[in-house]
N, C-alpha and C positions, 0 to 999 in steps of 0.2 A: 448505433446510437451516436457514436462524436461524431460520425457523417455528418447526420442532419443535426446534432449542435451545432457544429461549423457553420451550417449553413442559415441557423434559426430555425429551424423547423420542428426542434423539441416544444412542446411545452413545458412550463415552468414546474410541474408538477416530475417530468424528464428530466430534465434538468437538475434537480435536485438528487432524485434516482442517482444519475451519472455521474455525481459530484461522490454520494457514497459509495458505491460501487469503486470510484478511482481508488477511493482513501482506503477500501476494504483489501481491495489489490496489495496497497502499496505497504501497509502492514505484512502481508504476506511476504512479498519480497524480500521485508527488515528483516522479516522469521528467517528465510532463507538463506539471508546473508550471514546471519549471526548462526546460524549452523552451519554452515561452511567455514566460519572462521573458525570454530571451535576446533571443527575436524582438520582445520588445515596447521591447528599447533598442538596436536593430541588432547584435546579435551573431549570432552563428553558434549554430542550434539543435542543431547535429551535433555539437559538441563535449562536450555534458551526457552525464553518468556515472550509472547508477543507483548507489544511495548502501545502504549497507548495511541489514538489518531493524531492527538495535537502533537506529541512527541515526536512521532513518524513525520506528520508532514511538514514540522517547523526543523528539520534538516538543515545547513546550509549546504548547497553542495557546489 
């Protein structure tokens, strides 16, 4: 699917799809990170909270 977003050939109805699909990814990841940090200072990785979309994706990084 970013193939052919790259190239236009989604449609907007695609596009939108691909837009939350990223955002749903990138939540995951934050999950992932913030269990990893937990485990990597002895805490407990069971207690992280997935964190909202706008949260996740207004980051700066």
């Amino acid at each position: 699917m970013r193939e052919h977003g790259d190239s236009g050939k989604l449609t907007a109805q695609d596009r939108l799809r691909l837009e939350e699909v990223q955002v749903q990814l990138d939540r995951y990841f934050d999950l992932l990170r913030q269990r990893r940090a937990r485990e990597e200072f002895g805490q407990d990785p069971d207690v992280v909270h997935m964190r909202s979309a706008d949260t996740v994706e207004h980051y700066q990084q």
